[in-house]
C-alpha positions in Angstrom: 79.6 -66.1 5.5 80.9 -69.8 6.5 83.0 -70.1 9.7 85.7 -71.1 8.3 86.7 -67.7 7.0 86.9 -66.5 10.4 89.0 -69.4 12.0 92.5 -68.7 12.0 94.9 -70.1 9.6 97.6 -73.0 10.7 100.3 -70.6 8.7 98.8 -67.4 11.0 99.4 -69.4 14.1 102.8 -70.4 13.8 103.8 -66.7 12.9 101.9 -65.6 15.9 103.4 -68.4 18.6 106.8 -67.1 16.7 105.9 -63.4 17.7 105.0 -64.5 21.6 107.6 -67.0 22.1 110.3 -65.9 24.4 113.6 -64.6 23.0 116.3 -67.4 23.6 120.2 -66.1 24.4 122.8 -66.4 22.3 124.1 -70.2 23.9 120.4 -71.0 24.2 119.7 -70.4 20.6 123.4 -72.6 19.6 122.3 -75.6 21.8 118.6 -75.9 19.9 120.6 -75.9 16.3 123.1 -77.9 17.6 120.4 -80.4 18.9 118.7 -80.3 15.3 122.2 -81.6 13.9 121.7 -85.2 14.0 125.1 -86.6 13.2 127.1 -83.5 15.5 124.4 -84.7 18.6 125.8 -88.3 17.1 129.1 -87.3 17.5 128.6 -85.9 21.0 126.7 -88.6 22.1 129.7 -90.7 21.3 132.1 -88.9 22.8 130.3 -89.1 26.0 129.8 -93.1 26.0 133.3 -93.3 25.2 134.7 -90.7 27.8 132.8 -92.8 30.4 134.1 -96.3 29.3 137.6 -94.9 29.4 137.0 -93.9 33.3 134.7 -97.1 33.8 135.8 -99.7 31.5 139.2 -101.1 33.0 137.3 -101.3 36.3 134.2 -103.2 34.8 136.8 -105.6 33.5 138.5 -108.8 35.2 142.0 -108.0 34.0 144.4 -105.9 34.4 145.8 -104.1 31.4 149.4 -105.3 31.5 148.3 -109.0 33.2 150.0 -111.2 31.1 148.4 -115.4 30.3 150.8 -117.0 27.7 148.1 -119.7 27.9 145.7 -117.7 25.9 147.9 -116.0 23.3 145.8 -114.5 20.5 142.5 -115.8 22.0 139.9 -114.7 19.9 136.5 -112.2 21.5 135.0 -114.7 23.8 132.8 -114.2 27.3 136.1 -114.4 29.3 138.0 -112.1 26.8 135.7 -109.7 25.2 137.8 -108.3 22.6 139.8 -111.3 22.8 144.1 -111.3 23.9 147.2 -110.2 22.1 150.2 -112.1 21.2 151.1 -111.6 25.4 147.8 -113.0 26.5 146.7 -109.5 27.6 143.4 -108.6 27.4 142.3 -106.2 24.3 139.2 -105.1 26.1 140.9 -103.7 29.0 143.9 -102.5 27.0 141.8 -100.7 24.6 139.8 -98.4 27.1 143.0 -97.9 28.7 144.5 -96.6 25.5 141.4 -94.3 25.4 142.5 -93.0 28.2 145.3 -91.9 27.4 144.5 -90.5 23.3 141.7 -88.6 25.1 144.1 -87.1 28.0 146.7 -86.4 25.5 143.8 -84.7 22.9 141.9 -82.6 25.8 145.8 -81.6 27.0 146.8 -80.5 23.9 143.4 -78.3 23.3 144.0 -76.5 26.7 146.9 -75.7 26.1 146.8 -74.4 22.6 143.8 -72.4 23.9 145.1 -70.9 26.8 148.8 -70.0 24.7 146.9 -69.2 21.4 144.2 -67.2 22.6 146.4 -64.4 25.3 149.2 -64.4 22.3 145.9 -63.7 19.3 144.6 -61.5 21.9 147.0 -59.2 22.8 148.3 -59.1 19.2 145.0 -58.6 17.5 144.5 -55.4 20.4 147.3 -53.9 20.5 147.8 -53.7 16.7 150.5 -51.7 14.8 154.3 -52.8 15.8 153.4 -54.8 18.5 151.5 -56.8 16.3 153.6 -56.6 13.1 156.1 -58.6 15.1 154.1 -60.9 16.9 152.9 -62.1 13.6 155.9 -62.5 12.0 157.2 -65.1 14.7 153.9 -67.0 14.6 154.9 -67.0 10.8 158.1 -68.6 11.5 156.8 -70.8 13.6 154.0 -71.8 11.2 156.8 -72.5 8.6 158.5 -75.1 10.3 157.5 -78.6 9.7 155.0 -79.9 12.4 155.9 -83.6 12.5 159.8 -83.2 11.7 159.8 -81.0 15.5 157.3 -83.2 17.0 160.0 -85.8 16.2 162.9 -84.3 16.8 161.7 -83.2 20.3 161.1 -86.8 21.4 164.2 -88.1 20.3 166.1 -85.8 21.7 164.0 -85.4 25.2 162.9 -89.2 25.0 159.6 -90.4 24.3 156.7 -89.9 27.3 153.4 -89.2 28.4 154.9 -85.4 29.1 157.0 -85.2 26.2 154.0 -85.9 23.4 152.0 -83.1 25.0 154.6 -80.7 24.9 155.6 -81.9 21.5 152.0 -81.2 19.8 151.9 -77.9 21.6 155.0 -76.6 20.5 153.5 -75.0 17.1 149.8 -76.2 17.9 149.1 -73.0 19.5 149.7 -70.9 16.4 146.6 -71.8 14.5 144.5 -70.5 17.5 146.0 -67.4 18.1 145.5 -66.7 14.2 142.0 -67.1 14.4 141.5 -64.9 18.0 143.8 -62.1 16.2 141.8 -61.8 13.7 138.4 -61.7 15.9 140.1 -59.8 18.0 141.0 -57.2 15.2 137.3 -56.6 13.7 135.6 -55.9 17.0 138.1 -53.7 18.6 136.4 -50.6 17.3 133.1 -51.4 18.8 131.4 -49.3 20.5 131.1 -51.4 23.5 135.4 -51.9 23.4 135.7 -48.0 22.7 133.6 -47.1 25.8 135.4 -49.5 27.7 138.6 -48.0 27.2 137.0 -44.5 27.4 136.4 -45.3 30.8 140.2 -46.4 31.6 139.8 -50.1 31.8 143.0 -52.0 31.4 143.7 -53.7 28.1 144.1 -57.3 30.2 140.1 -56.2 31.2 138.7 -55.5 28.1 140.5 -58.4 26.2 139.1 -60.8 28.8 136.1 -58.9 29.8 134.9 -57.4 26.2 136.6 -59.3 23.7 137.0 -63.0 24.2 133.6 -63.9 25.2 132.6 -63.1 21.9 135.4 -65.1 20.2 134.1 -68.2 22.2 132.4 -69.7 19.2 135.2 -69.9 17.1 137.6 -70.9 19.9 135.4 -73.6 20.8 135.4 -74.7 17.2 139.1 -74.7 16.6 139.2 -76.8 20.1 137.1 -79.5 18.8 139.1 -79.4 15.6 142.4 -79.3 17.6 141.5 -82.5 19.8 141.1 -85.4 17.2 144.4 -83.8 15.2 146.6 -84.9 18.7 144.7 -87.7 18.9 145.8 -88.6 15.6 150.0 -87.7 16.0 149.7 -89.7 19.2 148.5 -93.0 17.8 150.8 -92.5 15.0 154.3 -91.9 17.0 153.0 -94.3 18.9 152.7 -96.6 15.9 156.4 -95.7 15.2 157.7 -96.4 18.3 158.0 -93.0 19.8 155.1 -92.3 22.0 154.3 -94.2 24.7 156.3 -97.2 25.4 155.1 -100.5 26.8 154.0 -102.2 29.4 150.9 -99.0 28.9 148.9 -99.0 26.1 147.5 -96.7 23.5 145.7 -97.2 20.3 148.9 -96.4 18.5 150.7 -98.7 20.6 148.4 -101.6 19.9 148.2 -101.0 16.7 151.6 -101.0 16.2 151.7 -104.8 18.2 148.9 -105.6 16.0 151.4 -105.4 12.5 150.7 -108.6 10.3 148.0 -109.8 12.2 145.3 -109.8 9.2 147.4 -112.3 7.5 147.9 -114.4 10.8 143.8 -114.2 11.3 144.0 -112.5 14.4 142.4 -109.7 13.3 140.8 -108.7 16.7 143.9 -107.2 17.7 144.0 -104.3 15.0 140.4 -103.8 14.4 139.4 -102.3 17.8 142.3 -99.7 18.2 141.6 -98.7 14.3 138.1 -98.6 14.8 138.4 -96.2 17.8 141.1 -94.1 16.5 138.9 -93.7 13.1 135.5 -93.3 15.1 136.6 -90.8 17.5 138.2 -88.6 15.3 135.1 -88.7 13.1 133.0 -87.6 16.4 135.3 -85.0 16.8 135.2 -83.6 13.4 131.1 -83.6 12.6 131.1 -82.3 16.3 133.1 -79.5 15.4 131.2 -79.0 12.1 127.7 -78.8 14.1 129.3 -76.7 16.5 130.7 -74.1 13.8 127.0 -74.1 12.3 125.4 -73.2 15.3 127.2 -70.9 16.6 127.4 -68.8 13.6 125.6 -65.8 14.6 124.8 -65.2 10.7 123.0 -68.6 10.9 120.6 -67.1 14.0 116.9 -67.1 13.4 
């Protein structure tokens, strides 16, 4: 009989090295699917380079971000002014990492706090069940009735537009969303044998919702986060574009882009591109991160 017949198949191996291989964890098992998403590693590759120019960049650069030079109004990107000036003679370089600064602060602000609201208010809810959570619902569903930017608004006229102001503006409803979504994780693995022997044993319901239950919500929760920070990114830039966020001398995409208003028929067009750019490419990151993140950590997905 030829040798070949007894030499083991390519298709025989790989089912074999599949058989040895060492089990991976639930995380380890996300991070090489997440890793086989090219544009979500694109995405969080992005995010990375622009979170460390935001810390770095004003420092790498020669001026100040509120340093005005009337002497180079609207100078275009040069060696001296890399993303050229404004109408002030500011520099857009500095002003735009400065700005990313801040839409990033404001984003990752917003996501905390939504998490740590939404997911003890969907936590207890989804637990405790029955009344309890018949009216916890119902407020959520007043809340989620009221228009988002028309409170947003009328919070910072009446408490004046700031830094402080804008966060608690976007968290005011933001929360709801994420409690939703931890209620109703919450409320199909209650009854679970590992929750029911918990309790069987006395453990507190602040234990087991922290101890049993949200660790295995994380995937969603971390989903909805990502999904949570490009949204206030977005109602930053645009109450900043009308005026209400933050006011100058600081800067913020919104804010720049709101300086920048008829510039593309002036020629100047420096001064809007790199605040829309940003604003459009970051919340893109954001969003095909968040759609990697949701496919890998989908425990129906897990081979």
């Amino acid at each position: 009989m030829p040798d070949e017949w007894f030499k083991p198949k390519e298709k025989d191996l790989k089912e074999a090295e599949s058989v040895v291989r060492p089990s991976l964890s639930y995380w380890q098992d996300a991070w090489r699917r997440l890793r086989q998403n090219k544009l979500a590693m694109f995405g969080l590759i992005f995010l990375i380079l622009l979170s460390i120019m935001a810390v770095f960049g004003p420092m790498i650069s020669p001026h100040t971000v509120d340093t005005q030079d009337l002497a180079n109004q609207n100078h275009p990107p040069s060696f001296e002014h890399w993303f050229g000036t404004d109408n002030l003679g500011r520099d857009v370089f500095t002003r735009t990492w400065y700005g990313a600064r801040i839409s990033l602060f404001v984003g990752l602000m917003a996501a905390l706090i939504d998490f740590f609201i939404g997911v003890t208010y969907g936590g207890i809810s989804g637990y405790k069940g029955g009344r309890t959570d018949n009216i916890m619902m119902r407020i959520i569903e007043i809340l989620y009735g009221l228009p988002y930017l028309l409170v947003v608004i009328l919070l910072l006229v009446v408490i004046g537009p700031s830094l402080a102001t804008i966060i608690l503006a976007l968290t005011v409803t933001g929360w709801v969303g994420m409690a939703r979504i931890v209620r109703g994780q919450v409320l199909q693995m209650k009854n679970e044998e590992y929750v029911l022997a918990s309790q069987s044993f006395g453990a507190k319901t602040k234990r087991i919702i922290r101890k049993n239950l949200l660790p295995n919500t994380m995937g969603p929760i971390i989903v909805q986060m990502t999904l949570t920070v490009p949204t206030a990114i977005f109602a930053e830039a645009f109450l900043s574009f009308l005026g209400l966020g933050i006011q100058s001398p600081y800067a913020s995409w919104g804010v720049m882009a709101n300086d920048s208003l008829g510039v593309i028929l002036s020629g100047h067009w420096w001064r809007l591109f790199f605040p829309a750019f940003f604003i459009s490419a970051t919340m893109f990151a954001f969003n095909v991160l968040g759609d990697g993140l949701q496919d890998a950590l989908d425990p129906k997905l897990r081979r």
